[in-house]
PDB file of N, CA, C and O in Angstrom, chain B, residues numbered from 101:
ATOM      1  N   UNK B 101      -0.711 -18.400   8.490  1.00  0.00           N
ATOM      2  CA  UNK B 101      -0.206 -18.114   7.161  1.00  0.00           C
ATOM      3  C   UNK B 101      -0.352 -16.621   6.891  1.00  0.00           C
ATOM      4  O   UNK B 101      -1.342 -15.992   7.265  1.00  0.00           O
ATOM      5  N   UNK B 102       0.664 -16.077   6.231  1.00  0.00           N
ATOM      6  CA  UNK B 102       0.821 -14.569   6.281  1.00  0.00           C
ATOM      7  C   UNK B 102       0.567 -14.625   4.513  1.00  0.00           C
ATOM      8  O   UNK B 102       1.057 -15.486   3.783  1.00  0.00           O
ATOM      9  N   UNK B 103      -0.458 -13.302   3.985  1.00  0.00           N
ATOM     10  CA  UNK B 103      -0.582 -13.435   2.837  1.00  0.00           C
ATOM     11  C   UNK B 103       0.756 -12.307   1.888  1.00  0.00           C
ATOM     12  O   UNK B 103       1.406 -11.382   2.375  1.00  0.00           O
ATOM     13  N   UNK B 104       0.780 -12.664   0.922  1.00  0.00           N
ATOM     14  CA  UNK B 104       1.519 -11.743  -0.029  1.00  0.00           C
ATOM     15  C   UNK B 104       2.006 -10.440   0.073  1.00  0.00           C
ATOM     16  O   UNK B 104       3.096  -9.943   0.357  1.00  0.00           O
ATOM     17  N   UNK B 105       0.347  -9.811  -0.391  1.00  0.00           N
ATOM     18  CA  UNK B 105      -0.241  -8.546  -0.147  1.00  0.00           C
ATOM     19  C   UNK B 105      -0.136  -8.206   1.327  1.00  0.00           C
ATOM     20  O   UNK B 105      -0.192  -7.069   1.797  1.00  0.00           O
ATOM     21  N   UNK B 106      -0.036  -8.916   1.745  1.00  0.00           N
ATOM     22  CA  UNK B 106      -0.438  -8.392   3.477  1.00  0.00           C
ATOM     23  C   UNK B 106       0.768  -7.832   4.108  1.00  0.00           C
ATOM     24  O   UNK B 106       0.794  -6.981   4.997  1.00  0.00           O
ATOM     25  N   UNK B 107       2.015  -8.562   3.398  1.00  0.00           N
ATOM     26  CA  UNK B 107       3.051  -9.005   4.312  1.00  0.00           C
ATOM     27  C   UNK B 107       4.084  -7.280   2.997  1.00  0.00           C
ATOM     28  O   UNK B 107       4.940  -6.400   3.085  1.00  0.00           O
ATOM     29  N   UNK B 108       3.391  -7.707   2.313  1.00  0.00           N
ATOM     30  CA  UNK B 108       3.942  -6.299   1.051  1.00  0.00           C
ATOM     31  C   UNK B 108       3.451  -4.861   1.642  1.00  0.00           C
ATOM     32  O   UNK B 108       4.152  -3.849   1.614  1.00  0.00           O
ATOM     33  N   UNK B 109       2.330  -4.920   2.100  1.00  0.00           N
ATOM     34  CA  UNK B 109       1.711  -3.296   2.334  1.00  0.00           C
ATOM     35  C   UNK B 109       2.534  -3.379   3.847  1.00  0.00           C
ATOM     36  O   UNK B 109       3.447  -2.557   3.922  1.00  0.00           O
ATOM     37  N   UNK B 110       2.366  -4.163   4.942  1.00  0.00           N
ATOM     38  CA  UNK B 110       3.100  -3.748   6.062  1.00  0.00           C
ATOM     39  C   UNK B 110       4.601  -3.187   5.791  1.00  0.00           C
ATOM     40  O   UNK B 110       5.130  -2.217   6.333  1.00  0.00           O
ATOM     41  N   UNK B 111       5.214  -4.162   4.685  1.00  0.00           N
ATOM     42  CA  UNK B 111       7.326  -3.737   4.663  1.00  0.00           C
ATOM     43  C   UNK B 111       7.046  -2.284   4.237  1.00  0.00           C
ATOM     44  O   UNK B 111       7.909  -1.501   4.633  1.00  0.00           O
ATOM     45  N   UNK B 112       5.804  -1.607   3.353  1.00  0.00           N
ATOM     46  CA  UNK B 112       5.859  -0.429   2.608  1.00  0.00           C
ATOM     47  C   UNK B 112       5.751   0.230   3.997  1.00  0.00           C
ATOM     48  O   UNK B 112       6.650   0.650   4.725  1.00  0.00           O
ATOM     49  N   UNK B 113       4.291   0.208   4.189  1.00  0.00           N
ATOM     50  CA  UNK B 113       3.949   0.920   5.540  1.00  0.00           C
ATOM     51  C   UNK B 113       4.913   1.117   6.702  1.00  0.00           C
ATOM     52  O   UNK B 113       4.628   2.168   7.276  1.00  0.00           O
ATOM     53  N   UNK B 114       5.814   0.575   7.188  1.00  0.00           N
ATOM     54  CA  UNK B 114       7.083   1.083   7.722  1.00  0.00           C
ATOM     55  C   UNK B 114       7.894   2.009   6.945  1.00  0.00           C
ATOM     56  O   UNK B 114       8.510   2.685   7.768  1.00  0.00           O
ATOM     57  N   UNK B 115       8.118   2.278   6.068  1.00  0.00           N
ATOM     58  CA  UNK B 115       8.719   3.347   4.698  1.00  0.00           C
ATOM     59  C   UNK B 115       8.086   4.593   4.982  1.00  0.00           C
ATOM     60  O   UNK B 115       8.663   5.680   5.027  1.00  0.00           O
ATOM     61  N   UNK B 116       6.785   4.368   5.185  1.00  0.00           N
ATOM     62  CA  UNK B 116       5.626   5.407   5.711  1.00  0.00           C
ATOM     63  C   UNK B 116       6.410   6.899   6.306  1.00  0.00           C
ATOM     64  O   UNK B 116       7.181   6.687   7.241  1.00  0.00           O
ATOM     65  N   UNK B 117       6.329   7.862   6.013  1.00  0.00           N
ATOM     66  CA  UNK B 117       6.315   9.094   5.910  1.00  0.00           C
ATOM     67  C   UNK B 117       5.248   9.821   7.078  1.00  0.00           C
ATOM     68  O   UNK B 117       4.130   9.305   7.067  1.00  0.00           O
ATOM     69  N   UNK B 118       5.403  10.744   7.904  1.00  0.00           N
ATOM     70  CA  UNK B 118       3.970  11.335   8.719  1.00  0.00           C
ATOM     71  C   UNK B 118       4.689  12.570   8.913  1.00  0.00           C
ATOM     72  O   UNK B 118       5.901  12.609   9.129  1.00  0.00           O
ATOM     73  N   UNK B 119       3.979  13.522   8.840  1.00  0.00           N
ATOM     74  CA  UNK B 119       3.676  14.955   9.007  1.00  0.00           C
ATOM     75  C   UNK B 119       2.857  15.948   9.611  1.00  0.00           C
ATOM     76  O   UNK B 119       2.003  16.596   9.006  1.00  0.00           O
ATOM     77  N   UNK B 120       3.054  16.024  10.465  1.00  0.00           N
ATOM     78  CA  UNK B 120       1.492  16.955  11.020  1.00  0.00           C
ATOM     79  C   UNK B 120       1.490  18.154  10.311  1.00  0.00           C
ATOM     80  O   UNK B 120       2.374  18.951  10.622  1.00  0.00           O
ATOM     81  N   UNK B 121       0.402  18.600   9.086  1.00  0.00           N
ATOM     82  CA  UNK B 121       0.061  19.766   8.925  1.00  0.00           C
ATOM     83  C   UNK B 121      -0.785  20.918   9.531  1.00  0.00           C
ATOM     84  O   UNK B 121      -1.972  20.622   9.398  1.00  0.00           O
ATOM     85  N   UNK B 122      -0.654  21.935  10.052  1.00  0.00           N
ATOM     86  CA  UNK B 122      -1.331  22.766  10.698  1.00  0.00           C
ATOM     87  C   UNK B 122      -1.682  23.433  10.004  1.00  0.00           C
ATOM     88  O   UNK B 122      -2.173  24.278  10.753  1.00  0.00           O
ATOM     89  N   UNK B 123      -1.868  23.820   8.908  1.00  0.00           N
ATOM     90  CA  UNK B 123      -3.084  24.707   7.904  1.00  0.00           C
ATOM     91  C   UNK B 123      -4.278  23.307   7.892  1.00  0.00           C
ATOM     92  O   UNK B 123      -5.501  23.440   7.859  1.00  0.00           O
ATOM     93  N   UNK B 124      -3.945  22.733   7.909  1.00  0.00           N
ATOM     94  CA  UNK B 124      -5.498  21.727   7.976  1.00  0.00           C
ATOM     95  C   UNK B 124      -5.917  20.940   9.132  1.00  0.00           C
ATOM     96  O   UNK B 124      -6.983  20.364   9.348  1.00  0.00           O
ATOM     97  N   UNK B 125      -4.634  21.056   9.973  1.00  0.00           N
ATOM     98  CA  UNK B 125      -5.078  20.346  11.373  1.00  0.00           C
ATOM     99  C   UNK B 125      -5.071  18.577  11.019  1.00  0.00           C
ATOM    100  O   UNK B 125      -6.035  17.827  11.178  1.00  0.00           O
ATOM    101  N   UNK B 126      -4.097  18.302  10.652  1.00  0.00           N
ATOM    102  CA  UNK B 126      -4.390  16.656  10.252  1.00  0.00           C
ATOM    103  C   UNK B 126      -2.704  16.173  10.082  1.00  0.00           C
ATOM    104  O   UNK B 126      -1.864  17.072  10.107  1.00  0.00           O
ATOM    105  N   UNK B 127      -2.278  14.809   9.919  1.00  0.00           N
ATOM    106  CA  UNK B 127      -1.520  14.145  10.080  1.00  0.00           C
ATOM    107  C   UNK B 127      -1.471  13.526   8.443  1.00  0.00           C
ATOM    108  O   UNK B 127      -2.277  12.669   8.080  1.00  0.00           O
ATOM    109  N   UNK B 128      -0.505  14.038   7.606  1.00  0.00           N
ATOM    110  CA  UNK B 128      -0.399  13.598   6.328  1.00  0.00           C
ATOM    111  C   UNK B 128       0.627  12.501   6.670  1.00  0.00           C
ATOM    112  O   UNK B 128       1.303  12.443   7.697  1.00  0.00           O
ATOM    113  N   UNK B 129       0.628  11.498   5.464  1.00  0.00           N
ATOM    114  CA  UNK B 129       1.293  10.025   5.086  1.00  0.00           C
ATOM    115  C   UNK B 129       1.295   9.795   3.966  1.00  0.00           C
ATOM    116  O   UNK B 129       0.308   9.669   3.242  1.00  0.00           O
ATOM    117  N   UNK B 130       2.554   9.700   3.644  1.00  0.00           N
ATOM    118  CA  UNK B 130       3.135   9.317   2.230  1.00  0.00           C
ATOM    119  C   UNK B 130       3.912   8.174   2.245  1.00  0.00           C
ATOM    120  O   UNK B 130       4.429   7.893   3.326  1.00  0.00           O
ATOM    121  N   UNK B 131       4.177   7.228   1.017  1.00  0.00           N
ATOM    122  CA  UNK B 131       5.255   6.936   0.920  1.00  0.00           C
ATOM    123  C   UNK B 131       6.355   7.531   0.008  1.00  0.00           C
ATOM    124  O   UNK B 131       5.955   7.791  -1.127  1.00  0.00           O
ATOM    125  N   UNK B 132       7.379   7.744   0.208  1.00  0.00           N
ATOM    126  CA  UNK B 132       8.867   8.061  -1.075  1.00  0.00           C
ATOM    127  C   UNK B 132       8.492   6.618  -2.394  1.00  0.00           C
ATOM    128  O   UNK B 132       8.223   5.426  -2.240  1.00  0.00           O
ATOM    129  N   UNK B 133       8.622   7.328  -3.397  1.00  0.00           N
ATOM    130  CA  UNK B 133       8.642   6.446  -4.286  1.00  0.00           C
ATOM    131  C   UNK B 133       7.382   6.017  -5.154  1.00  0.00           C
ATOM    132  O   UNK B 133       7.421   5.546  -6.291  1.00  0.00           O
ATOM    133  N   UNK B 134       6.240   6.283  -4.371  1.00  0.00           N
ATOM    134  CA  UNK B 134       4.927   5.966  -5.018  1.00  0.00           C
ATOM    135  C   UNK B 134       4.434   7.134  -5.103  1.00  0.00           C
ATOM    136  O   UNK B 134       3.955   7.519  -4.036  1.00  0.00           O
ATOM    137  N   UNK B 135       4.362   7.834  -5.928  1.00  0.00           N
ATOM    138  CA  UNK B 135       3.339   9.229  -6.363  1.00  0.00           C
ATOM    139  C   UNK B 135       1.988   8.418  -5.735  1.00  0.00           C
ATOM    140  O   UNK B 135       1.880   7.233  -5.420  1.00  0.00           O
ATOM    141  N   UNK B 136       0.762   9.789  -5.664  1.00  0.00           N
ATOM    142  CA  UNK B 136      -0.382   9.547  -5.381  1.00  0.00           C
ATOM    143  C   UNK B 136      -0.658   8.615  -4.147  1.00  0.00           C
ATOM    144  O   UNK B 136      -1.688   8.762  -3.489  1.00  0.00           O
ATOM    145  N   UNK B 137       0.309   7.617  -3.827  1.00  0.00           N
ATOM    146  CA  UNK B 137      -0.270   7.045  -2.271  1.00  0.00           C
ATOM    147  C   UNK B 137      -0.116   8.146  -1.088  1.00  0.00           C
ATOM    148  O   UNK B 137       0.928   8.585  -0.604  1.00  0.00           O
ATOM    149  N   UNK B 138      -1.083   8.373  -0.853  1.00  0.00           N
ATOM    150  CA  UNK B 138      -1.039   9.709   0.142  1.00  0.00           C
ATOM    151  C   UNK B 138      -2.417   9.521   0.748  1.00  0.00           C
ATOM    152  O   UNK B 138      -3.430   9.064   0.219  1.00  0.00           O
ATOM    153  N   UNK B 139      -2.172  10.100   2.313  1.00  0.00           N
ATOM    154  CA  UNK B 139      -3.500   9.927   3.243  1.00  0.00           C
ATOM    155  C   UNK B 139      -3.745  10.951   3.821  1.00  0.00           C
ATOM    156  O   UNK B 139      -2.978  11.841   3.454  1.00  0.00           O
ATOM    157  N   UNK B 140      -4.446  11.265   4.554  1.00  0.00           N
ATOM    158  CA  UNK B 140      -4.543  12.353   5.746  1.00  0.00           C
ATOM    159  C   UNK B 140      -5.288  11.975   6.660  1.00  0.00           C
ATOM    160  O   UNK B 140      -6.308  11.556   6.113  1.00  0.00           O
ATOM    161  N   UNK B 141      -5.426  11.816   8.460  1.00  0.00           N
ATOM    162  CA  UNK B 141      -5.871  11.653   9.342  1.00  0.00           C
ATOM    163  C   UNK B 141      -6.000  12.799  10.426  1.00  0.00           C
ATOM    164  O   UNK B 141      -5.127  13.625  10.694  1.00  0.00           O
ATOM    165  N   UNK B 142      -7.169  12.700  10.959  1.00  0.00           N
ATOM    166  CA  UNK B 142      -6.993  13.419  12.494  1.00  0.00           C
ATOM    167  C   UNK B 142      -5.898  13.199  13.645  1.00  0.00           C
ATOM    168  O   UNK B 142      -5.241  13.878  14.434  1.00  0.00           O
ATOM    169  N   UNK B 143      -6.120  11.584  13.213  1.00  0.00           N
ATOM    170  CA  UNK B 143      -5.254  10.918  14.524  1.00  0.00           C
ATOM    171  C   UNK B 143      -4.028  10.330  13.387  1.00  0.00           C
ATOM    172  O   UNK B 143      -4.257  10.082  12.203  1.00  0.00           O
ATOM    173  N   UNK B 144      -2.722  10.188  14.062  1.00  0.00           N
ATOM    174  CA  UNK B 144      -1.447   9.720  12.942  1.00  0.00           C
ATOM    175  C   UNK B 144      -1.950   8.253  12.709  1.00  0.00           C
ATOM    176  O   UNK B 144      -1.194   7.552  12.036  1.00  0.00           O
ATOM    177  N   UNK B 145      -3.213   7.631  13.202  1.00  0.00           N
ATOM    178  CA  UNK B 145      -3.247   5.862  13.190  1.00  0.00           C
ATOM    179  C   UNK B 145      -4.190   6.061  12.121  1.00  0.00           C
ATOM    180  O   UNK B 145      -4.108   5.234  11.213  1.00  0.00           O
ATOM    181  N   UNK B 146      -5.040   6.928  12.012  1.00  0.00           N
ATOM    182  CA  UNK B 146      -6.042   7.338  11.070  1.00  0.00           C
ATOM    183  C   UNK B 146      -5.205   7.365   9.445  1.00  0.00           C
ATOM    184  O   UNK B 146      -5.410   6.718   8.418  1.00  0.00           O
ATOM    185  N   UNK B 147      -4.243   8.389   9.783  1.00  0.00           N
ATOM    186  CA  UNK B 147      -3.327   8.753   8.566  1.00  0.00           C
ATOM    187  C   UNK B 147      -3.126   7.345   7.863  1.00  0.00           C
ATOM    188  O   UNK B 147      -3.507   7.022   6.738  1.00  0.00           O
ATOM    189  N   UNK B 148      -2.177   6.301   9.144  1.00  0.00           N
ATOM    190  CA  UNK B 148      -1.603   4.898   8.635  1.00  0.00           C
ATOM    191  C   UNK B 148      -2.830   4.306   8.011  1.00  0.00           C
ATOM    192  O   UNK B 148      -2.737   4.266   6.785  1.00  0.00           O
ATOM    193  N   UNK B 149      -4.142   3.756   8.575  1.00  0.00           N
ATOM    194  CA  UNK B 149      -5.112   3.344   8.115  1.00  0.00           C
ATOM    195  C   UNK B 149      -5.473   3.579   6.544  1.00  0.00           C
ATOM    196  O   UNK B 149      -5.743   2.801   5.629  1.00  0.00           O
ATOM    197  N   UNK B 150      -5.346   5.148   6.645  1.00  0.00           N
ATOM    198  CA  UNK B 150      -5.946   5.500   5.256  1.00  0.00           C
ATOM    199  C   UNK B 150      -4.920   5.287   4.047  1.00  0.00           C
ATOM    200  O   UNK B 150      -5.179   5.011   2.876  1.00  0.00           O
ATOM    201  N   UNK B 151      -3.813   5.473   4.597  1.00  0.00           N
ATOM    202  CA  UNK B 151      -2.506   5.477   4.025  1.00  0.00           C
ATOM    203  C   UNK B 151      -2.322   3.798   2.960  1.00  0.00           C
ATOM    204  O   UNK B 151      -1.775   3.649   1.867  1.00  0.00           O
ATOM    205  N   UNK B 152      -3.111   2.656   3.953  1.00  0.00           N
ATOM    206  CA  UNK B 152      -2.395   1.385   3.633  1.00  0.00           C
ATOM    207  C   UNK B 152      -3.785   1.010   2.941  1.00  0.00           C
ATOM    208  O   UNK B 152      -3.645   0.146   2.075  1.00  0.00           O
ATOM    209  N   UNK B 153      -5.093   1.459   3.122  1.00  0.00           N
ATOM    210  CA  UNK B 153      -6.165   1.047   2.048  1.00  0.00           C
ATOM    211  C   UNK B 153      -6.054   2.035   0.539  1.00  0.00           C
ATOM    212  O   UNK B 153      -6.599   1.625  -0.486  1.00  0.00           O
ATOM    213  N   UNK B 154      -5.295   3.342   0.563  1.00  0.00           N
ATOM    214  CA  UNK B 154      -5.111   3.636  -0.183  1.00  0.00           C
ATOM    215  C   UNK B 154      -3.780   2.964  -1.374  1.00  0.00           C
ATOM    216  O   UNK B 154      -3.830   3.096  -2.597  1.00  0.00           O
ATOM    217  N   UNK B 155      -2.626   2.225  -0.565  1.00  0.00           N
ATOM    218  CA  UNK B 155      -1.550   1.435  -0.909  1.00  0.00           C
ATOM    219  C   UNK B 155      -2.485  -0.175  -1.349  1.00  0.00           C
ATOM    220  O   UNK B 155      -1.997  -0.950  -2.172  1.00  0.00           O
ATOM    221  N   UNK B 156      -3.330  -0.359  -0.918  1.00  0.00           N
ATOM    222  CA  UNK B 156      -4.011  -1.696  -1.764  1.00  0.00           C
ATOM    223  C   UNK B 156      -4.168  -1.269  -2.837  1.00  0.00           C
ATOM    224  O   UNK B 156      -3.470  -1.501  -3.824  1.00  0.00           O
ATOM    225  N   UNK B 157      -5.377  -0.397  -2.745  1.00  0.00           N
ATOM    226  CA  UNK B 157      -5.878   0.096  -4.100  1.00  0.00           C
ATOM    227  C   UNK B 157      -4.801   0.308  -5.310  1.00  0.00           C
ATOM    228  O   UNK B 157      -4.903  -0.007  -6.495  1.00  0.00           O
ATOM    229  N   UNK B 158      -3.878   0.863  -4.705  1.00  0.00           N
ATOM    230  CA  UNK B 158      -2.258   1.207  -5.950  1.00  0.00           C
ATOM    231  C   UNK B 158      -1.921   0.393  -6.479  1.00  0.00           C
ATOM    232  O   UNK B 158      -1.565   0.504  -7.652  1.00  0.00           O
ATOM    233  N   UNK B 159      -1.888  -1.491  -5.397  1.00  0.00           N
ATOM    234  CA  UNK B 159      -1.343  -2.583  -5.788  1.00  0.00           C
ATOM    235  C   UNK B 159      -2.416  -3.175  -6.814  1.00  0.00           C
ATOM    236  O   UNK B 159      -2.211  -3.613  -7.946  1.00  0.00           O
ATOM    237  N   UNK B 160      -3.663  -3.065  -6.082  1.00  0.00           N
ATOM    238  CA  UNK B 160      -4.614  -3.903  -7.061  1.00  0.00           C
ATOM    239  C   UNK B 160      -4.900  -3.556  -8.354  1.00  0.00           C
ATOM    240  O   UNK B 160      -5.039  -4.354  -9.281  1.00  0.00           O
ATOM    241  N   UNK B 161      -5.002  -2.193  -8.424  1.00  0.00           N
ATOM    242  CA  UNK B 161      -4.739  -1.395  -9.487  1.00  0.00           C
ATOM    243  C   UNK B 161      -3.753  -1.900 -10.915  1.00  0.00           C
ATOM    244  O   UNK B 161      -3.963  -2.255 -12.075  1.00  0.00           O
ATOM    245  N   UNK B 162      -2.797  -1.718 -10.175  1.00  0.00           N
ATOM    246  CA  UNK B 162      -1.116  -2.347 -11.190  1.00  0.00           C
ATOM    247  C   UNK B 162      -1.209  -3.167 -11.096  1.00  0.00           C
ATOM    248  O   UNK B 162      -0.446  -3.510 -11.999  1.00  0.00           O
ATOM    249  N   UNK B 163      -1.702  -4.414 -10.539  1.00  0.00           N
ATOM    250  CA  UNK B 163      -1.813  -5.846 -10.875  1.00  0.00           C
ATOM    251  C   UNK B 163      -2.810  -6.135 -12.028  1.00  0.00           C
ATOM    252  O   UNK B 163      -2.728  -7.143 -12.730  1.00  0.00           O
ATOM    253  N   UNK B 164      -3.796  -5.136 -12.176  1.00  0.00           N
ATOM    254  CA  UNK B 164      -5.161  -5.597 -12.936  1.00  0.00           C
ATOM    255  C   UNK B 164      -4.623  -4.538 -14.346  1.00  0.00           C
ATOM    256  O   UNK B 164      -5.242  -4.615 -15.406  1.00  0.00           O
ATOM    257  N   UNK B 165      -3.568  -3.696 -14.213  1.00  0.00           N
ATOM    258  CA  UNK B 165      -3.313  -3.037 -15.434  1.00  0.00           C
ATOM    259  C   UNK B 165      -1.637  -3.524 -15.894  1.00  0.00           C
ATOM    260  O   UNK B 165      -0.757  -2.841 -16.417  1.00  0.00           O
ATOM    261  N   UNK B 166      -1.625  -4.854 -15.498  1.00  0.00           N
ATOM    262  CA  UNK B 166      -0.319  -5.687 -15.595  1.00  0.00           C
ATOM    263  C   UNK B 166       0.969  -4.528 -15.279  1.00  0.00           C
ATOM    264  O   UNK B 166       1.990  -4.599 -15.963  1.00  0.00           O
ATOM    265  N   UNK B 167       0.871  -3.755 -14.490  1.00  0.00           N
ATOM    266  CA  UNK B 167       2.372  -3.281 -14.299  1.00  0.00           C
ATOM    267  C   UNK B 167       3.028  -4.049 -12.870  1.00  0.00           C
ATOM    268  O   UNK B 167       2.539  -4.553 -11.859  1.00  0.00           O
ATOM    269  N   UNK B 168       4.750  -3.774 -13.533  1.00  0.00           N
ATOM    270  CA  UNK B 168       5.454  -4.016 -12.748  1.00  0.00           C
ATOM    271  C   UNK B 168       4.915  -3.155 -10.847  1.00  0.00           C
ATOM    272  O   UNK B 168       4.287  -2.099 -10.771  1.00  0.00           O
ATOM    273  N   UNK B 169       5.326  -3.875  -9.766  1.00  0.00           N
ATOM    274  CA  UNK B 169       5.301  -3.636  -9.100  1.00  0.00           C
ATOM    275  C   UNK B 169       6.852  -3.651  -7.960  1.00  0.00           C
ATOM    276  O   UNK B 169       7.466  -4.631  -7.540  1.00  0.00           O
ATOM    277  N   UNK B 170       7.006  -2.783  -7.819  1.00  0.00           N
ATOM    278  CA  UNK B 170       9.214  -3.088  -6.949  1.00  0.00           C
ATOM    279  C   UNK B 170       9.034  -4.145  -6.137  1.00  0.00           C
ATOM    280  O   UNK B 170       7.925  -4.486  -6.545  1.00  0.00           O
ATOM    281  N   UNK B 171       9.152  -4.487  -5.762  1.00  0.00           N
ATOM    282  CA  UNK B 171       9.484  -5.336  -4.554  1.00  0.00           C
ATOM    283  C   UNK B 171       8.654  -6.551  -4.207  1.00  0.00           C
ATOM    284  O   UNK B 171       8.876  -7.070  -3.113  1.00  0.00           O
ATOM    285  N   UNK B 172       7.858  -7.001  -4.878  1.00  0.00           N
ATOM    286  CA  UNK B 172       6.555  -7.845  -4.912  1.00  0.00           C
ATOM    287  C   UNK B 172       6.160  -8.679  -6.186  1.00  0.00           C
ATOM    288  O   UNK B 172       5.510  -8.314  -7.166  1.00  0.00           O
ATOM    289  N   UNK B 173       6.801 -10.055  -5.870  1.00  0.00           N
ATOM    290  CA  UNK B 173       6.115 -10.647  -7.276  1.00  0.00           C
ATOM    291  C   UNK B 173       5.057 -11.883  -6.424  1.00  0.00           C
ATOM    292  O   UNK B 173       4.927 -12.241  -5.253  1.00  0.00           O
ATOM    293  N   UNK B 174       4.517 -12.208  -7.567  1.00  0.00           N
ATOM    294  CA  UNK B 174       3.458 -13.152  -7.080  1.00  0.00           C
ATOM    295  C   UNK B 174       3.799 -14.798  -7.516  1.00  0.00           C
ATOM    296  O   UNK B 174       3.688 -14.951  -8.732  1.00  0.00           O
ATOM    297  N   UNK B 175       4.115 -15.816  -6.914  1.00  0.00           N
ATOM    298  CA  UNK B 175       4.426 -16.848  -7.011  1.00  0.00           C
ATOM    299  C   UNK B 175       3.440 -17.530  -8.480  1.00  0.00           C
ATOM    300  O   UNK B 175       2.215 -17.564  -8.591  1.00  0.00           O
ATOM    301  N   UNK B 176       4.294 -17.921  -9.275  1.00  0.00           N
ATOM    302  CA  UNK B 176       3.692 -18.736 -10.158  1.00  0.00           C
ATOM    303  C   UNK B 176       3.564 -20.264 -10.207  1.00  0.00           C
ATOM    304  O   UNK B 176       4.519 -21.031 -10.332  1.00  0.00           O
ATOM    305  N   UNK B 177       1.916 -20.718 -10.064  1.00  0.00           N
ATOM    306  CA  UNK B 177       2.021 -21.866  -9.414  1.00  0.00           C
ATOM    307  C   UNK B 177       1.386 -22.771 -11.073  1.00  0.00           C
ATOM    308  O   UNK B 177       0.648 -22.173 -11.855  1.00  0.00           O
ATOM    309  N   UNK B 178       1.693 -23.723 -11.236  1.00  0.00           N
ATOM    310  CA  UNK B 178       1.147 -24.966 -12.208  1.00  0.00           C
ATOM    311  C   UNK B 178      -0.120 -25.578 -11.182  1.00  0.00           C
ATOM    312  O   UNK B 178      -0.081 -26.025 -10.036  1.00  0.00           O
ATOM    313  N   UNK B 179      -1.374 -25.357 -12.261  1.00  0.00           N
ATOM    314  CA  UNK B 179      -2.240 -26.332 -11.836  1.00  0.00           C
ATOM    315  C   UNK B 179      -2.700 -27.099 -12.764  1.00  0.00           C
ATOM    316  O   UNK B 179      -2.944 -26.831 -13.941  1.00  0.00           O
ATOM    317  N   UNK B 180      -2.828 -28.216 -12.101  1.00  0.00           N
ATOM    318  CA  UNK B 180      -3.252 -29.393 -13.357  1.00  0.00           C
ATOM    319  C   UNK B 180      -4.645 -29.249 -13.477  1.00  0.00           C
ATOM    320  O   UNK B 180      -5.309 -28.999 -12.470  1.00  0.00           O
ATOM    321  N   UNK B 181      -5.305 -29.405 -14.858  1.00  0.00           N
ATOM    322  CA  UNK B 181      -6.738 -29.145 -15.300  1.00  0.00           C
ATOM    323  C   UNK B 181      -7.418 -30.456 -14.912  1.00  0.00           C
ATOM    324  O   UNK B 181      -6.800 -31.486 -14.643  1.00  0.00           O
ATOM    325  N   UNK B 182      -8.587 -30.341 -14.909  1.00  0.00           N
ATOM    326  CA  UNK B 182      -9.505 -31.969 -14.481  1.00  0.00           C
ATOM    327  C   UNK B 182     -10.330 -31.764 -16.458  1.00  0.00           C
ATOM    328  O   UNK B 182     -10.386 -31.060 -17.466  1.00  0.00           O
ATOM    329  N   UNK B 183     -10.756 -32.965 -15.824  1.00  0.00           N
ATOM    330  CA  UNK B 183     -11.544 -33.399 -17.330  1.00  0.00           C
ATOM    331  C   UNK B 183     -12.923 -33.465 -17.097  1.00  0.00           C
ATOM    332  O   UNK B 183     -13.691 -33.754 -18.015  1.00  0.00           O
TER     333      UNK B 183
END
């Protein structure tokens, strides 16, 4: 079973952006479209890594401050209450 979130940060993470900067010696990662999700690594896997725990945090974030999120809704399920 593939989760929500899981299956949401990978479609972003292909969108993924990489750059090698040489004033700092590191491998920047962005995505287009999300201000502030941004990483930097030594290694470009480092960059992705930091890149996609920083893209949770964005999601969990806007989920817990009720904003819309593009491309990602969360299934609304009915549960029946016990007594």
């Amino acid at each position: 079973m593939e989760l929500a979130l899981s299956k949401y940060i990978e479609k972003l993470l292909n969108r993924a952006k990489y750059e090698y900067d040489d004033s700092v010696k590191q491998w920047a990662a962005w995505i287009e479209g999300l201000p502030g999700v941004y990483a930097q690594g030594q290694k470009i896997e480092e960059a992705r890594q930091e890149l996609a725990s920083t893209l949770e945090e964005h999601i969990l974030i806007s989920i817990s401050e009720r904003k819309l999120i593009p491309g990602f809704e969360l299934s609304k399920k009915l549960y029946a209450k016990t007594r």
